[in-house]
C-alpha positions as CSV (number, residue, x, y, z in Angstrom):
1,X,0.0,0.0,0.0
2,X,1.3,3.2,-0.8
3,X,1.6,6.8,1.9
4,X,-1.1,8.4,-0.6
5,X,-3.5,5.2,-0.4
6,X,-3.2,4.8,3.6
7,X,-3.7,7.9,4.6
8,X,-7.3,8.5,2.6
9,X,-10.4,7.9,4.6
10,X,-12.3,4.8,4.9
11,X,-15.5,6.9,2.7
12,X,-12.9,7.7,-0.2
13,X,-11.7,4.6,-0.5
14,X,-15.1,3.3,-0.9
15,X,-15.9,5.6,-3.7
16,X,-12.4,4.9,-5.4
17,X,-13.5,1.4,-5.3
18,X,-17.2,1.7,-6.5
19,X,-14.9,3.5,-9.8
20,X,-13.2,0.5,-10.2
21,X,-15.8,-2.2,-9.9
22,X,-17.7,0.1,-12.8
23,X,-15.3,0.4,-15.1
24,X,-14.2,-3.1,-15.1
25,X,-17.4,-4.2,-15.3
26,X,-17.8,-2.2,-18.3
27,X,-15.7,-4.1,-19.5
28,X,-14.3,-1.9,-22.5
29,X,-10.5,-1.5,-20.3
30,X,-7.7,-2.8,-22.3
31,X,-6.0,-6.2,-20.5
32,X,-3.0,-4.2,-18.7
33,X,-5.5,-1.4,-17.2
34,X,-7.6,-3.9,-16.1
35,X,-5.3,-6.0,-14.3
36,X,-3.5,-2.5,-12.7
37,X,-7.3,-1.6,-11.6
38,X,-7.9,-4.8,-10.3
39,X,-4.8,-4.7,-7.8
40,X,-5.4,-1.1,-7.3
41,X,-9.3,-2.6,-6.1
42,X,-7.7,-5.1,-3.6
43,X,-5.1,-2.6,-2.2
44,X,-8.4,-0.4,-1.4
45,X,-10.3,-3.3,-0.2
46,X,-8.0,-4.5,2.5
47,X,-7.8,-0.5,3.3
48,X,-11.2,-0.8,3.8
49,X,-11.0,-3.9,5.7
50,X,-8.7,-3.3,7.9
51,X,-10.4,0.3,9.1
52,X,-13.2,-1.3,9.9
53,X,-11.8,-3.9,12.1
54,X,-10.0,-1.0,13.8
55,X,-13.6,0.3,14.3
56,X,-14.4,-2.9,15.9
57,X,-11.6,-3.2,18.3
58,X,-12.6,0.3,19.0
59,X,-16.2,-0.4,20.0
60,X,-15.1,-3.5,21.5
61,X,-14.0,-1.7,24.7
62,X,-15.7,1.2,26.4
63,X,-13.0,4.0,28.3
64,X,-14.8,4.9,31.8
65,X,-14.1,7.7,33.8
66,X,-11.6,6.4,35.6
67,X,-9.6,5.0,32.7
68,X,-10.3,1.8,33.4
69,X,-11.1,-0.2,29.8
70,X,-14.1,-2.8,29.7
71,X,-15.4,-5.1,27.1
72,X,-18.4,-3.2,25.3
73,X,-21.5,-5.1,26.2
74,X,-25.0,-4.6,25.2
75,X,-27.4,-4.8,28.1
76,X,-30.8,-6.3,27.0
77,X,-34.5,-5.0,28.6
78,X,-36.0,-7.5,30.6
79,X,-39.7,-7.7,29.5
């Protein structure tokens, strides 16, 4: 992955992505586009991929007020 393609956001990835899938499924690229697209696509894919599991460590663990980290657990309603 390059400096330029890690440091973009998880959103613009996305769309640079979404450009990628449409023009190779237009499929009117010439062979060696089409193959630099493609790796381009999985470079921004694993980008993608890897921010969100970042997210979900993130969520994972809840700071409290006294610093102390817990595991992020969803507390259901008793009916």
């Amino acid at each position: 992955m390059t400096e330029k393609t890690s440091k973009i956001t998880f959103e613009e990835a996305m769309v640079q992505l979404e450009e990628i899938v449409e023009k190779l499924e237009q499929g009117d690229v010439p062979l060696e586009e089409s193959i630099d697209l493609y790796q381009q696509g999985m470079k921004l894919s694993k980008l993608c991929h890897t921010k969100l599991q970042n997210v979900e460590k993130k969520m994972d663990t809840i700071l409290h007020e006294d610093g102390k980290e817990e595991p992020f657990a969803i507390q259901e309603e008793d009916h």
